[in-house]
Each structure stands twice: as C-alpha cells, then as structure tokens.
ROPAVO-619130 format. One record per residue: z, y, x of N, C-alpha, C in turn. Coordinates in steps of 0.2 Angstrom, whole numbers, plus 5000, padded with zeros to 4 digits. Atoms other than C-alpha are relative to their C-alpha. Layout:
# ROPAVO-619130
<<Z, Y, X>, <Z, Y, X>, <Z, Y, X>> ...
END
This chain:
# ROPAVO-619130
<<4999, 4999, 4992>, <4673, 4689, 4323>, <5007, 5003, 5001>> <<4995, 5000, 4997>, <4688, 4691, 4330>, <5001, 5008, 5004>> <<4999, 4994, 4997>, <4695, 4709, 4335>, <5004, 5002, 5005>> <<4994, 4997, 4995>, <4704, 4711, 4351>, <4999, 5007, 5000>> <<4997, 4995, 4996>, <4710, 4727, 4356>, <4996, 5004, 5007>> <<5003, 4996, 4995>, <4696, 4738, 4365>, <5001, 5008, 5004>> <<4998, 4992, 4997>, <4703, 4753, 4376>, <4993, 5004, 5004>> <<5007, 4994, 4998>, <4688, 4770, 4379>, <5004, 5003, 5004>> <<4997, 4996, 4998>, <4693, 4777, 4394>, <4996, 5007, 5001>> <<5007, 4995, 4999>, <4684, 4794, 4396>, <5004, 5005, 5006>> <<4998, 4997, 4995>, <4690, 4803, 4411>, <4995, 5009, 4998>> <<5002, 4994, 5002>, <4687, 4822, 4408>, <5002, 5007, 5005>> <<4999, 4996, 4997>, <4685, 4837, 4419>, <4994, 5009, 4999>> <<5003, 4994, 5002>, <4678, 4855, 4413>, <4993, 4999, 4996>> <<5005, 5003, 5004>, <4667, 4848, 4399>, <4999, 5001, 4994>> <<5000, 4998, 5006>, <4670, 4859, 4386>, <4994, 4999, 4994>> <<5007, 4998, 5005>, <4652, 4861, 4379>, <4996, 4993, 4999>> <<5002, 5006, 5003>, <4649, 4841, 4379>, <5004, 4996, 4997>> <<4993, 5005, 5002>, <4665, 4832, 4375>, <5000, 5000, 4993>> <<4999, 5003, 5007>, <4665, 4834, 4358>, <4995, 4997, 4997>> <<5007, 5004, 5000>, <4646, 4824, 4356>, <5004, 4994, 5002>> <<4999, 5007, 4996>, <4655, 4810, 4366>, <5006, 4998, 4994>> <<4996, 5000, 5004>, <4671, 4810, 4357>, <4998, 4998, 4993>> <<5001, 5002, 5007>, <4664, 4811, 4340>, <4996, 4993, 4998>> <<5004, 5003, 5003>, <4651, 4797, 4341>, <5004, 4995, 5005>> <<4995, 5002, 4998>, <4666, 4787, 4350>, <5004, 4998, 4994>> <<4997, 5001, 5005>, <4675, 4788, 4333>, <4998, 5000, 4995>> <<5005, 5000, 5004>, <4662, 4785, 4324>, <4999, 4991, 4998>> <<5000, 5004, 4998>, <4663, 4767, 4331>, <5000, 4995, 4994>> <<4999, 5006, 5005>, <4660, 4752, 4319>, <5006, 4997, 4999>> <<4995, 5004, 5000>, <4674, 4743, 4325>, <5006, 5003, 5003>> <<4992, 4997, 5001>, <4690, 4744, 4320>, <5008, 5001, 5004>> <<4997, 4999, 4995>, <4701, 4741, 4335>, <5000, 5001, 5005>> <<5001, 4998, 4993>, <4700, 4752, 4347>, <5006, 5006, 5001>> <<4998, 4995, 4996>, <4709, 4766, 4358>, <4996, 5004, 5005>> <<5006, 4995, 4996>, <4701, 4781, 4366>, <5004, 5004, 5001>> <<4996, 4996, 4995>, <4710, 4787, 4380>, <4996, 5005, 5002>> <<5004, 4995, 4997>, <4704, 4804, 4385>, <5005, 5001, 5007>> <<4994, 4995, 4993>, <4711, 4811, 4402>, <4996, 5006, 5004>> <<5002, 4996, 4999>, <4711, 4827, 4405>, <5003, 5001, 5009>> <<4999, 5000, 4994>, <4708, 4829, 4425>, <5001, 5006, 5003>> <<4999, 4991, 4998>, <4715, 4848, 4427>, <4996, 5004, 4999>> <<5008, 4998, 5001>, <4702, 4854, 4419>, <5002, 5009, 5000>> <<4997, 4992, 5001>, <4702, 4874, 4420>, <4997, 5003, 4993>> <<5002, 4997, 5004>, <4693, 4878, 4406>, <5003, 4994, 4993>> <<4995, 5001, 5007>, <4697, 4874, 4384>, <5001, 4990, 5001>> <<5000, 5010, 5001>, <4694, 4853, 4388>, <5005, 4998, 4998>> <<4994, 5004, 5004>, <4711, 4848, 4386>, <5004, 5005, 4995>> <<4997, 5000, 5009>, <4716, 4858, 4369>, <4994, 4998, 4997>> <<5005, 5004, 5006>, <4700, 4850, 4363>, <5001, 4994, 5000>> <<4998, 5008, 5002>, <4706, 4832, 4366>, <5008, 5001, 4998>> <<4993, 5002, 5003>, <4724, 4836, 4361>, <4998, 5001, 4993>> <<5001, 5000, 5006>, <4715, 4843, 4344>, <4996, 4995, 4997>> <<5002, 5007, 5004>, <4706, 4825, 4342>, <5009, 4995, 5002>> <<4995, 5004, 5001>, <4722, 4818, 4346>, <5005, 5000, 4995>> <<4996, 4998, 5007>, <4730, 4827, 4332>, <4998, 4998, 4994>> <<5003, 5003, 5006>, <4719, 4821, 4320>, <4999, 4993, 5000>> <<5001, 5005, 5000>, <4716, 4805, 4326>, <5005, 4993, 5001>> <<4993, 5003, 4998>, <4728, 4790, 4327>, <5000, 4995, 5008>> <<5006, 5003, 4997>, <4715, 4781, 4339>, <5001, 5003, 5007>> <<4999, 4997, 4994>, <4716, 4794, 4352>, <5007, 5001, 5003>> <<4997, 4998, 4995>, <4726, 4797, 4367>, <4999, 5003, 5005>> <<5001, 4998, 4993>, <4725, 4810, 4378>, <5008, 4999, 5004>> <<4996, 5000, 4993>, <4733, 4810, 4397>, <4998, 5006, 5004>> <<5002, 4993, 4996>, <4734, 4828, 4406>, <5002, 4997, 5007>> <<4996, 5000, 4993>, <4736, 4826, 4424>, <4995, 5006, 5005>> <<5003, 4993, 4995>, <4732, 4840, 4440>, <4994, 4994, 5003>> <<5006, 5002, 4997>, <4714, 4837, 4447>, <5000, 4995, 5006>> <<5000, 5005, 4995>, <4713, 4822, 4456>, <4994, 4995, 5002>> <<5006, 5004, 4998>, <4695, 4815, 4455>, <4998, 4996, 4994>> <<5002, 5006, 5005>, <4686, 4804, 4443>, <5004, 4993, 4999>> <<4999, 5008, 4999>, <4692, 4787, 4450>, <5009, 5001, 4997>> <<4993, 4999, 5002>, <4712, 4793, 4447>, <5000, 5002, 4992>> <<5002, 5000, 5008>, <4707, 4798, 4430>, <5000, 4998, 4997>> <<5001, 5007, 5004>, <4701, 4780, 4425>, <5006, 4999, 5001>> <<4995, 5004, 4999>, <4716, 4774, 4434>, <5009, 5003, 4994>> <<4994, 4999, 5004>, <4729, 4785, 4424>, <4997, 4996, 4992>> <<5000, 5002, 5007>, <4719, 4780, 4407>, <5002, 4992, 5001>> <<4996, 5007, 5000>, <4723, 4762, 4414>, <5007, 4996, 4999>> <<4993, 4999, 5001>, <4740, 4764, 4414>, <5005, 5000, 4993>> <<5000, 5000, 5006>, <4740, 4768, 4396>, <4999, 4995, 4997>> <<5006, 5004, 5006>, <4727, 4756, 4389>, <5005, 4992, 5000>> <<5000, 5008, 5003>, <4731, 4741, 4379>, <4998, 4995, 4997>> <<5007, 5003, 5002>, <4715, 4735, 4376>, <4999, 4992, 5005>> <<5004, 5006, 4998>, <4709, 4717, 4379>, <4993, 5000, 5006>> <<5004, 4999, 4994>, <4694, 4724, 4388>, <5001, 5008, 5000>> <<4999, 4993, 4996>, <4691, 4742, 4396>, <4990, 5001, 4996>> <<5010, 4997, 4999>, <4674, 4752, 4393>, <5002, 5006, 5002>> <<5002, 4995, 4997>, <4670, 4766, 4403>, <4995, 5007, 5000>> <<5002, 4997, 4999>, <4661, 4779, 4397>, <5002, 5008, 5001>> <<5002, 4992, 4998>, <4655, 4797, 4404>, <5003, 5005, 4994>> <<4998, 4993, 5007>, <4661, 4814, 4393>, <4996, 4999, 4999>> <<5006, 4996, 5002>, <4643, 4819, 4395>, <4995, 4995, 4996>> <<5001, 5005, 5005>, <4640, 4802, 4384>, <4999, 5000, 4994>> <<4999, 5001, 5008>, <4635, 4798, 4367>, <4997, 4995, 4998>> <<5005, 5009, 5003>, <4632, 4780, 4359>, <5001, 4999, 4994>> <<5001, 5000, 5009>, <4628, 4773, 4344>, <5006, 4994, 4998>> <<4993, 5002, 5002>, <4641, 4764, 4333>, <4999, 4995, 5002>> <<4999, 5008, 4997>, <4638, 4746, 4340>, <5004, 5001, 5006>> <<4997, 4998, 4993>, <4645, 4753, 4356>, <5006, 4994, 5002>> <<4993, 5005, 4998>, <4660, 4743, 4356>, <4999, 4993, 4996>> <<5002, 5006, 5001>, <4654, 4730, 4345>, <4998, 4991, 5002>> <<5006, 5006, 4996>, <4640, 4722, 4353>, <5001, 4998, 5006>> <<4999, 5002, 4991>, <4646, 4720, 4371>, <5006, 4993, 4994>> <<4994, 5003, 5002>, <4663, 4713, 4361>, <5000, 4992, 4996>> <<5003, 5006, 5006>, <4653, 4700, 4349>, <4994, 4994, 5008>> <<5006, 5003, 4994>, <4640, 4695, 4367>, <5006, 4996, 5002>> <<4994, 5003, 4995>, <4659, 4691, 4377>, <5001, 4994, 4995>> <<4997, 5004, 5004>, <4664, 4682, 4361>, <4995, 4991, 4998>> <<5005, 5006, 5006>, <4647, 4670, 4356>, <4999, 4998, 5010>> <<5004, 5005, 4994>, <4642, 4668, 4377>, <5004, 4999, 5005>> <<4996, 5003, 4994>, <4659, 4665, 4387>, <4998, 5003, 5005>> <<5001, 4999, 4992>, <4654, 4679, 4399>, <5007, 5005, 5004>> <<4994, 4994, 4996>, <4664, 4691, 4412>, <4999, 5008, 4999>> <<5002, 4995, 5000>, <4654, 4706, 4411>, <4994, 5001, 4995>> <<5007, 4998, 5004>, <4641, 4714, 4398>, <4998, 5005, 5003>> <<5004, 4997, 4998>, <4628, 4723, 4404>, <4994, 5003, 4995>> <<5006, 5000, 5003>, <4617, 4733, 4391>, <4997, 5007, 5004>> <<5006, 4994, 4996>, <4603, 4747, 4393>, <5003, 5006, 4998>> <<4999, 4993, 5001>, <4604, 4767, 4391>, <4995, 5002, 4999>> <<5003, 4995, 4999>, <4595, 4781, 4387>, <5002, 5007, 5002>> <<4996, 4993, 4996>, <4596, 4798, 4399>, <4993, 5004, 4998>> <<5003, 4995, 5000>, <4590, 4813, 4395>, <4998, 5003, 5007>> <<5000, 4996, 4996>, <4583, 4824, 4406>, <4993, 5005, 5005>> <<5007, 4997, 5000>, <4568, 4836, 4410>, <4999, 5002, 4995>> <<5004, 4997, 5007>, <4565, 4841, 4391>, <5000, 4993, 4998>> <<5002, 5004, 5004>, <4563, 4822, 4388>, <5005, 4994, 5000>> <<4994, 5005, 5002>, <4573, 4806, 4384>, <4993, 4992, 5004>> <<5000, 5003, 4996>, <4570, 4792, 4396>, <5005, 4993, 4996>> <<4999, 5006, 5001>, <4573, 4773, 4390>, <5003, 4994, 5006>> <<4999, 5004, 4993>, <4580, 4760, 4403>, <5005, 4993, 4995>> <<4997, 5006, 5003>, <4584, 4745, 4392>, <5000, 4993, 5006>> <<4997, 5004, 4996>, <4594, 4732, 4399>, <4993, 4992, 4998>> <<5007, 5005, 5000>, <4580, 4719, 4392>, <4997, 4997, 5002>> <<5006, 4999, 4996>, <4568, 4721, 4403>, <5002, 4997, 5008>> <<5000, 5006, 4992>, <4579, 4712, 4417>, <5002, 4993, 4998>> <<5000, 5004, 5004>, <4581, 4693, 4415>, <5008, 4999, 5006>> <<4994, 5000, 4993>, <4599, 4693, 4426>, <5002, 4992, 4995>> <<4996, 5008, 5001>, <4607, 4672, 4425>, <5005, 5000, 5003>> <<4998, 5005, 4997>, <4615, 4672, 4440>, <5003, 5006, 5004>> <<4998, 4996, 4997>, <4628, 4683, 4449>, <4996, 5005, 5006>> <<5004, 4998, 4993>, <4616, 4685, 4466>, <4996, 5005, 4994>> <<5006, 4996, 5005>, <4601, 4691, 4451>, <5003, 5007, 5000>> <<4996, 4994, 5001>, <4614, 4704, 4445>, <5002, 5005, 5006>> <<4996, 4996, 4995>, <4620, 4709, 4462>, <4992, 5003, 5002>> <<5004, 4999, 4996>, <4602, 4711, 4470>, <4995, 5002, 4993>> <<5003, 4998, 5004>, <4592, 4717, 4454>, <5003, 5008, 4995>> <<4998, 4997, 5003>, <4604, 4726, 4442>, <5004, 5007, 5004>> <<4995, 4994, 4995>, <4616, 4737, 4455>, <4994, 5004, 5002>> <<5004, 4995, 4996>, <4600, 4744, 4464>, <4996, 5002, 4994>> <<5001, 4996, 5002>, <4593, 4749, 4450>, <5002, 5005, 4995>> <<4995, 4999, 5004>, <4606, 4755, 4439>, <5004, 5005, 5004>> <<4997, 4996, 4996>, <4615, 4762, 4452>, <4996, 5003, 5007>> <<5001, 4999, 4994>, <4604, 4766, 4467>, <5003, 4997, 5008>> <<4998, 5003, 4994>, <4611, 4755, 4480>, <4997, 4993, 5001>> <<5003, 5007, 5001>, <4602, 4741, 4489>, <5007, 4996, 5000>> <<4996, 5005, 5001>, <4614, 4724, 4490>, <5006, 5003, 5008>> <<4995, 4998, 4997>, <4622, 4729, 4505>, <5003, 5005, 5001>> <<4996, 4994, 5002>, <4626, 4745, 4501>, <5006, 4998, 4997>> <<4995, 5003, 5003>, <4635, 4740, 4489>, <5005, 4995, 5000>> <<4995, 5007, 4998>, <4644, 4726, 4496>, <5005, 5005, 5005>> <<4996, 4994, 4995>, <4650, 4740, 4509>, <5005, 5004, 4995>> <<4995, 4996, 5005>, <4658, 4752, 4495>, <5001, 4996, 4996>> <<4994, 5004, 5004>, <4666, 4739, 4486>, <5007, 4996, 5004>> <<4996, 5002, 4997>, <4674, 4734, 4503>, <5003, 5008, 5003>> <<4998, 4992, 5000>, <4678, 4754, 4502>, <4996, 5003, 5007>> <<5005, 4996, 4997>, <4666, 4757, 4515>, <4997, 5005, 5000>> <<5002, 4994, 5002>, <4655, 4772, 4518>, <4993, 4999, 4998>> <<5006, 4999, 5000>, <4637, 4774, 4513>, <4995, 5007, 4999>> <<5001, 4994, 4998>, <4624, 4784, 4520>, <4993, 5002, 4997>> <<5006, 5000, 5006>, <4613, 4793, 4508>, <4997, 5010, 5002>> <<5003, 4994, 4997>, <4601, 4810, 4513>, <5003, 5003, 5007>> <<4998, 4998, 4994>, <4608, 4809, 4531>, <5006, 5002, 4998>> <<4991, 4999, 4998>, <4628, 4812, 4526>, <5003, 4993, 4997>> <<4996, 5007, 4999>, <4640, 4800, 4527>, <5005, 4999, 4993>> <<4996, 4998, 5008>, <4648, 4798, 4508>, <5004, 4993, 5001>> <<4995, 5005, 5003>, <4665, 4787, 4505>, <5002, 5000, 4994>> <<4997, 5000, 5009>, <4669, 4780, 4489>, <5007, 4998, 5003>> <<4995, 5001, 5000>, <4687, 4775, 4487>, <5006, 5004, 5000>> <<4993, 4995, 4999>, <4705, 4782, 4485>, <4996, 5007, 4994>> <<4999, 4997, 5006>, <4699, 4793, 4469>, <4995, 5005, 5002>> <<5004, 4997, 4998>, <4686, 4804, 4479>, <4994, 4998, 5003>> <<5006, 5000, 4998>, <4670, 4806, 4485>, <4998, 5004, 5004>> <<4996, 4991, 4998>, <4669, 4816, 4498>, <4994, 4998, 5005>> <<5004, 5000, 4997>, <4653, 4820, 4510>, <5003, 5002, 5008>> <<4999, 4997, 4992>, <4655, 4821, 4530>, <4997, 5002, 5004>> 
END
C-alpha cells in the first residue's frame, strides 16, 4: 500500500493529566508516515513542556505554542504546519488503537472515497460505551448528512446545514455560534 503523508493535528489546551495517553498511543501508530502536530492553545498549566518533551524525543512530532485562542484556531495553526496528504483530527482526551491512521488510509486507497467515517468508544459513568460505525449502512451523501451528523454529533440536518453556513444554533434555550474559532453562548 502506498504511504502518503498523514498530518495528527491535536489541538491542546490545559490537558495535562490526559495528553500523554493520547500522545503515546498516537506514536504507537502502525504506520509509518505520519506527523503529529500538537498545539498548544495557551494552556496555563505544564501541557506545553509536555509536548515540547515529546517533541524532543520524537522526530514525528511538532508542537505549535500560540496565546489562547479557541479550539477551531488551534486546528487552523496545525494547518499551517501540516504536510500530510490527509488531516486527522483528534481530541487530547483521545486514545486509539494502532490502526488509527491505517485503516481510514488503506479504505480511501481500495474505495476511491472523500471522507472516512469509522466508530468510537466513550467512556463515561464508570463504563465504556461502544458506537461502531457498522451499525450504519451510509451510500449516499443525503444518508450521511441525515443519519451520521445527528447521531454522531447531535444535530438534526438543518442544524447543521445552518452552522456550516456559520449560522447560530439553538440548543437548551441559548443561542450558540460556531465559527471564527469560538463558541460562545448568547
């Protein structure tokens, strides 16, 4: 199989006590070309001299310090950076297994697609919660858009169509905007 160039962007902001479980099982990765941007988003606590002491060690990683500026500027500085072929996006509070970069990489390559979509597992309560991608039979853009997004993310189709056109959506009775790198309740 052929190995493009996969850039991890991991946006990071006071995540001391998980980052190194993400980190670690990030560089544990089967596959051999990749880059793993860390960025640290002004974090106050030790987060960024723990990813400058993986970048020390590693030839893989990259970290990017910038002043706090929100999740979404976070992705966007490791963009800037990355020289990867595709992007993957995961959470600090993350940990995946070594196929991680793999298996999405080996599906784009055998099935000619845009986007891979696999499942997760989230902890949480004392128990560990399954959500395989499997269990949905997505073919067709419309499927994905009206199946995958509302369940995956909690938006129905028009929600989403709205915060992609940087709209607001309203959720517990406040008015929340995505875009421009914040999140911000009215």
């Amino acid at each position: 199989m052929e190995t493009p160039k996969v850039s991890v962007i991991v946006p990071c902001y006071n995540v001391e006590k998980y980052i190194s479980r993400c980190v670690d099982s990030l560089l544990a990765q089967e596959y051999p070309n990749k880059e793993i941007i860390l960025v640290d988003d002004g974090s106050t606590d030790s987060t960024g001299e723990i990813l400058d002491g993986y970048a020390a060690e590693n030839e893989c990683v990259i970290v990017v310090h910038q002043s706090n500026a929100g999740v979404s500027e976070a992705r966007n500085a490791g963009l800037k950076v990355a020289a990867g072929e595709y992007v993957m996006f995961p959470d600090p509070d993350d940990y995946v297994l070594p196929d991680y970069i793999s298996h999405p990489v080996e599906a784009i390559h055998q099935g000619g697609c845009d986007m891979v979509v696999f499942g997760f597992w989230a902890s949480w309560g004392g128990g560990r919660n399954e959500l395989p991608i499997e269990n949905y039979d997505l073919g067709t853009n419309e499927q994905i858009l009206e199946t995958f997004f509302p369940r995956f993310y909690g938006l129905r189709i028009d929600q989403f169509a709205n915060w992609l056109r940087g709209g607001y959506l309203y959720t517990n009775e406040k008015q929340v905007r995505f875009g421009d790198g914040f999140i911000v309740a009215a």
